[in-house]
C-alpha positions as CSV (number, residue, x, y, z in Angstrom):
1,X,79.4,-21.8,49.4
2,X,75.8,-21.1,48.4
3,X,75.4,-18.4,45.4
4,X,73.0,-16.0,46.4
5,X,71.6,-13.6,44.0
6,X,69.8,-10.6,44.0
7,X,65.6,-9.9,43.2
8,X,64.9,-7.2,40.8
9,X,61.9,-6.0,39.2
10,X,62.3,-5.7,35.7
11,X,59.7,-3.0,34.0
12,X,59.6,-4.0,30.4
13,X,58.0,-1.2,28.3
14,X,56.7,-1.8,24.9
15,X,57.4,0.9,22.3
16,X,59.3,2.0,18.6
17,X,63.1,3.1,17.8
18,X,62.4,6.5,18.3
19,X,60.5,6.2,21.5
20,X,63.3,4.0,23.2
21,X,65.7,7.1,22.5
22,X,62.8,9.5,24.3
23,X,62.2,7.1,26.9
24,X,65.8,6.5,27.8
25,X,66.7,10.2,28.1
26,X,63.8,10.6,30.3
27,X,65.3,7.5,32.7
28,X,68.5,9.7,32.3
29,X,66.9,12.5,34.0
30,X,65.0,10.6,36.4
31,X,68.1,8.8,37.4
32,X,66.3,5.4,38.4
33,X,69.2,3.3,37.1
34,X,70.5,1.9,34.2
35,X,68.4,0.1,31.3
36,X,68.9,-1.6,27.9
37,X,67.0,-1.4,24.5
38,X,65.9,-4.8,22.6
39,X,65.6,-3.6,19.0
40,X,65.4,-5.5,16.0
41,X,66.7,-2.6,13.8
42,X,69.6,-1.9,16.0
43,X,71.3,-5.4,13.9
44,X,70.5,-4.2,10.7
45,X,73.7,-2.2,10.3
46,X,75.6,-1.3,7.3
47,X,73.9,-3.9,4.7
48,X,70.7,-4.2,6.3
49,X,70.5,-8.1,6.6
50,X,72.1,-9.6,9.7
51,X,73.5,-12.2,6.7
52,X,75.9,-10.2,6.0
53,X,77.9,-9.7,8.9
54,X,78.8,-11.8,12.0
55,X,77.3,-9.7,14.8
56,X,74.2,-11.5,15.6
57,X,73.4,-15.0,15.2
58,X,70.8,-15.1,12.7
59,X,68.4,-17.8,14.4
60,X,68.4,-15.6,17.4
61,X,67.5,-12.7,14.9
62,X,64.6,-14.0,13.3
63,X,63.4,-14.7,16.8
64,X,63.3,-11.0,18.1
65,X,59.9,-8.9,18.1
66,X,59.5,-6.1,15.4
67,X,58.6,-4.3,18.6
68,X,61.2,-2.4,21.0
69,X,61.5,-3.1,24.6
70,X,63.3,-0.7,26.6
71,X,63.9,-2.7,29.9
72,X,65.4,-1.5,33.5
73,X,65.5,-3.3,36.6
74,X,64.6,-1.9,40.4
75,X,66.4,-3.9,43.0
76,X,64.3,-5.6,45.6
77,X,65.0,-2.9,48.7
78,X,63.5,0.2,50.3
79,X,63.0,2.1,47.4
80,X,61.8,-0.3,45.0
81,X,58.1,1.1,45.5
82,X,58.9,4.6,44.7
83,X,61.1,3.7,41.7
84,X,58.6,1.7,39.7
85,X,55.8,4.1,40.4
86,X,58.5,7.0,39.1
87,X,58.6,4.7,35.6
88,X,55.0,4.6,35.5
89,X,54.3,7.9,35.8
90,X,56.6,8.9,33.4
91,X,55.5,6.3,30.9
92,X,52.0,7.9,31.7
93,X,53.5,11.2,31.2
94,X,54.6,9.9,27.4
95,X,51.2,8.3,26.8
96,X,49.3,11.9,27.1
97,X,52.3,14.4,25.5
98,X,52.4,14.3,22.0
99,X,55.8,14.8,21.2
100,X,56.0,14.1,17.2
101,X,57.0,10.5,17.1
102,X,55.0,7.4,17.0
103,X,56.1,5.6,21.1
104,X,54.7,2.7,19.7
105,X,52.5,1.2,22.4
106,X,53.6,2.2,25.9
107,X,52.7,-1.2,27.2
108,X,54.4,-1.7,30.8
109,X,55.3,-5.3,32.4
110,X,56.5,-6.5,35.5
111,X,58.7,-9.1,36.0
112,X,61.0,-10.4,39.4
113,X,64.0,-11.8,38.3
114,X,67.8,-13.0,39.6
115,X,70.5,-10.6,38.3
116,X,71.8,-13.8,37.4
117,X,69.0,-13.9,34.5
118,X,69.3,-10.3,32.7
119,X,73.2,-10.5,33.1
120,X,73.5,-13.2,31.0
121,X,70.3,-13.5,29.0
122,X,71.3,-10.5,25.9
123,X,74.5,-12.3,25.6
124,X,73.8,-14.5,23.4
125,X,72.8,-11.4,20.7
126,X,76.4,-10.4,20.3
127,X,79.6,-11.2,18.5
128,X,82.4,-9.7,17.1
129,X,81.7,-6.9,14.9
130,X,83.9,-4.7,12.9
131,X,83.9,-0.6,12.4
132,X,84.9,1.4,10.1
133,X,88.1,-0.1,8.5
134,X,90.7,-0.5,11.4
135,X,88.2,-0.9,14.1
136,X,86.5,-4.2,15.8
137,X,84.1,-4.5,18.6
138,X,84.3,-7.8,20.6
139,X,82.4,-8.7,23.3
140,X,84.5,-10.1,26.3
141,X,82.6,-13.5,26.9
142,X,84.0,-13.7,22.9
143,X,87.7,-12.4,23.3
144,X,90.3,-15.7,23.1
145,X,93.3,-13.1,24.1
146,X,94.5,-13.2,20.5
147,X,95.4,-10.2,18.7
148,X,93.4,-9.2,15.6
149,X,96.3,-9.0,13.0
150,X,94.2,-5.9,10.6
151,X,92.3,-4.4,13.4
152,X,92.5,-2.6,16.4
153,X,90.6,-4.5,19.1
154,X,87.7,-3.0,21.2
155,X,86.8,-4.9,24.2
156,X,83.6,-4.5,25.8
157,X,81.8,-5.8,28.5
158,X,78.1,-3.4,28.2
159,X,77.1,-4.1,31.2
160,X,74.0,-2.3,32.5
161,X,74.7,0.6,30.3
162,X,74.6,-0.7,26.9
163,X,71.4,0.5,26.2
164,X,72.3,3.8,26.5
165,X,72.1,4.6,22.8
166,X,71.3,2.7,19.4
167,X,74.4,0.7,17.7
168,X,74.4,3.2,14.7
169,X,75.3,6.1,16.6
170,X,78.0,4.1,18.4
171,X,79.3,3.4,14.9
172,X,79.3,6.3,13.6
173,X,81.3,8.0,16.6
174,X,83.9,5.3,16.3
175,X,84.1,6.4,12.5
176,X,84.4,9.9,12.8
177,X,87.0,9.2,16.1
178,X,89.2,7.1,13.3
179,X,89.5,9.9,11.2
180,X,90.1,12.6,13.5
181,X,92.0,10.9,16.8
182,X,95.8,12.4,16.2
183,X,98.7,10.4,18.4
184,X,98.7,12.2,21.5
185,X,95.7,14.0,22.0
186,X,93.5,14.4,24.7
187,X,89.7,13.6,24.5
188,X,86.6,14.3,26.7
189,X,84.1,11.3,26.4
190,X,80.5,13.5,27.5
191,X,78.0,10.8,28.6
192,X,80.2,7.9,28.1
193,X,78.3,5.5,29.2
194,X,80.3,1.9,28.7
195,X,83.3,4.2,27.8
196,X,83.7,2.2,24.3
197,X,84.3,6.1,23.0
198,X,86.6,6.4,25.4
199,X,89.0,3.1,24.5
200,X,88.5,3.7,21.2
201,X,90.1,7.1,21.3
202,X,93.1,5.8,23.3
203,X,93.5,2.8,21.1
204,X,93.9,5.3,18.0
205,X,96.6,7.1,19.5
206,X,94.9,9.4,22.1
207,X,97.4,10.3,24.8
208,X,94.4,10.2,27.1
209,X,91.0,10.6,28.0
210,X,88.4,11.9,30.4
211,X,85.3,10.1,30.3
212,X,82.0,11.3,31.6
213,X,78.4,10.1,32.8
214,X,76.1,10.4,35.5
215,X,75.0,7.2,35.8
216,X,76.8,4.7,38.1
217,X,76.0,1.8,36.5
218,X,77.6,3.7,33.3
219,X,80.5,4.8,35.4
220,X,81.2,1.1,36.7
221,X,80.9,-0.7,33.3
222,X,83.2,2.5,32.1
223,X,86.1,1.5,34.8
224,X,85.4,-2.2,33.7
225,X,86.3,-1.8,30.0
226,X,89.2,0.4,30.5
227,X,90.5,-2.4,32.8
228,X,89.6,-5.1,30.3
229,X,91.4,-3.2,27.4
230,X,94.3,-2.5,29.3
231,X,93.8,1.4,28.9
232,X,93.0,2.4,33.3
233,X,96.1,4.6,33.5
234,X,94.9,6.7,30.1
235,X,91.5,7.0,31.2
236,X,90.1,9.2,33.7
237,X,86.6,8.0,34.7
238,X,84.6,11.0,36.5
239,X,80.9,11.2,37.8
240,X,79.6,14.4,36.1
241,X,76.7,15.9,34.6
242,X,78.4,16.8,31.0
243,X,81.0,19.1,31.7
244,X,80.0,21.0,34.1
245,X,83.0,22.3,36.6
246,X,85.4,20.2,34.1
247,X,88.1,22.4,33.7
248,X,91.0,22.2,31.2
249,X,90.4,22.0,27.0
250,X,90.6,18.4,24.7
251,X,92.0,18.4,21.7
252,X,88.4,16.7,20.8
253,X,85.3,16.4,22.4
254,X,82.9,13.6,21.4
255,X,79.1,13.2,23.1
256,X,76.8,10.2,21.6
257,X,74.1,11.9,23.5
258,X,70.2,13.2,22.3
259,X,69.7,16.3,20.1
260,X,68.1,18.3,23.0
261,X,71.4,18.1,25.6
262,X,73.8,18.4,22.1
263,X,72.1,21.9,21.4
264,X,72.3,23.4,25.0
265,X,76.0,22.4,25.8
266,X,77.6,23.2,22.2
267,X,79.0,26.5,23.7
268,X,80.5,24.5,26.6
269,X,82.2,22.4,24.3
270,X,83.5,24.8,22.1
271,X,84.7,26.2,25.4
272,X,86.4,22.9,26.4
273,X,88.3,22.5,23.2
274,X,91.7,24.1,21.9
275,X,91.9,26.1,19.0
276,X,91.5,23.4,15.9
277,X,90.0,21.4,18.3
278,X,87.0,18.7,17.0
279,X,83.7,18.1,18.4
280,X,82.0,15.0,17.4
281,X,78.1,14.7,18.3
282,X,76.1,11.8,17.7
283,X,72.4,10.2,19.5
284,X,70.8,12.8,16.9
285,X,67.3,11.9,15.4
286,X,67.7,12.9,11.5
287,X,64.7,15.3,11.7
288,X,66.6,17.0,14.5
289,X,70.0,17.5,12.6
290,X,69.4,20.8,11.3
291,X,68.7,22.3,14.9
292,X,71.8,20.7,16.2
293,X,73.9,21.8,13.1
294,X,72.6,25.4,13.8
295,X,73.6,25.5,17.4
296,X,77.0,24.1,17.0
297,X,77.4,26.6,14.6
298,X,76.1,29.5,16.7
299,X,78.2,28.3,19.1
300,X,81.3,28.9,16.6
301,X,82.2,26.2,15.3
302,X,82.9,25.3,11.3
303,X,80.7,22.0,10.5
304,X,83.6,19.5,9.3
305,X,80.8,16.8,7.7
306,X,77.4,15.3,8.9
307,X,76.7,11.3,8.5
308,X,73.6,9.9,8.1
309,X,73.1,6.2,9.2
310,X,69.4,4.8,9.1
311,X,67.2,7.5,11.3
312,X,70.5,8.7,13.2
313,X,73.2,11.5,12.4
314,X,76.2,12.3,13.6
315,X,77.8,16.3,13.0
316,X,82.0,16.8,13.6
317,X,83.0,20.4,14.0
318,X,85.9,22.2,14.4
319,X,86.6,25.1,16.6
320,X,88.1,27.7,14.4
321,X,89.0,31.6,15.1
């Protein structure tokens, strides 16, 4: 039987760390599809030097641009015309709004390619990396089945929504959720996008979890990774727009989101959680912390401890009185 794969477009815009963030919760918004960020700092974790830890090969490393690319592909159909010219505008929309940060360039390229190409093409960036000190993130195309004898193993396949936030922020969530995941809880992943939140929770003794997004391509790489991990029948896996019309509370709430969204749902979340309950926010630029840290505490909650990784922060509060 012949293979037959599909044409995309893929728009390839040039711009900084900061901008990719600004960028990719505009694509949110515009609900165009999924994407993924190239970035060079996103492998200098922990130590700094991809030398010192095993999660990128360090040939591949050195051959990355110091600039970001924040790439998503339009599919070769009806609406192909109207997406890319939705991208372009709001790239042009960037280019003419000063919004504090330096966007880098804004340069936008076309490209037609097989979804056999950008499928495959990132994989070669990633191996096994560990988190915090029981966690370890393995890509599936690495996973040999065995178990990890000190470390709880996270499965993931990213899919199309990897990029949907830098490593450190990822990192940091999975810290704070192995310090404050009790056996038996439940957990509401907001904006879930590959669900590795979601997994981890249940892995560290979660009794189960909802998971949010409202991205498909999020929501289908989500269902993927519980599958993979073995965790479908602990995980719900909903289309939603953070939680609105969620009913019920979680014993903690975690959202690796952007400052902006943080700040105007942190009364829903306090809603959402039990008394004692924990809300763990992360996707928060470090000049932004103190806003976020001020609505989640006008929103009543007790600030439990903020982390600080490169540019990034992440806040967990606790919902007391």
């Amino acid at each position: 039987m012949e293979l037959i794969f599909l044409e995309y477009t893929e728009v390839s815009i040039k711009t900084t760390t900061l901008g990719a963030e600004a960028l990719c919760a505009r694509l949110d918004m515009l609900d165009v599809g999924g994407y993924a960020i190239y970035d060079k700092n996103d492998f200098k974790a922990y130590e700094g030097t991809p030398a010192n830890w095993d999660y990128i090969d360090e040939d591949q490393f050195e051959k990355m641009p110091d600039y970001v690319l924040v790439k998503t592909y339009v599919a070769a159909n009806e609406n192909a015309s109207e997406k890319t010219q939705i991208i372009h505008d709001m790239v042009e929309w960037f280019k003419h709004n000063d919004l504090g940060i330096d966007m880098g360039t804004l340069e936008v390229t076309l490209k037609q390619v097989a979804d056999s190409d950008w499928e495959n093409e990132w994989k070669k960036y990633y191996k096994p990396l560990p988190v915090g000190s029981r966690l370890l993130i393995v890509p599936c195309w690495e996973d040999t089945g065995a178990p990890e004898p000190d470390r709880i193993k996270i499965i993931i396949d990213p899919g199309m929504a990897f990029g949907s936030g830098t490593h450190e922020t990822t990192f940091m969530c999975m810290e704070l959720l192995e310090e404050y995941v009790k056996p038996g809880d439940s957990v509401f992943d907001v904006g879930c996008g590959t669900g590795i939140l979601a997994v981890t929770a249940v892995k560290l003794g979660a009794h189960s979890a909802l998971a949010l997004d409202r991205d498909d391509f999020a929501i289908e790489t989500a269902l993927t990774n519980a599958g993979i991990n073995g965790v479908s029948g602990q995980i719900e896996i909903r289309k939603n727009d953070l939680l609105n019309d969620i009913g019920g509370q979680a014993d903690l709430i975690v959202a690796n989101i952007i400052a902006d969204v943080i700040i105007d749902f942190a009364s829903d979340a306090f809603r959402h959680l039990k008394e004692g309950g924990i809300f763990i926010a992360s996707g928060i630029i470090k000049q932004r912390a103190e806003d976020v840290q001020s609505a989640i505490c006008s929103a009543g909650f007790k600030i439990a401890q903020i982390r600080y990784k490169g540019e990034w922060a992440a806040v967990a509060a606790m919902k007391i009185g």
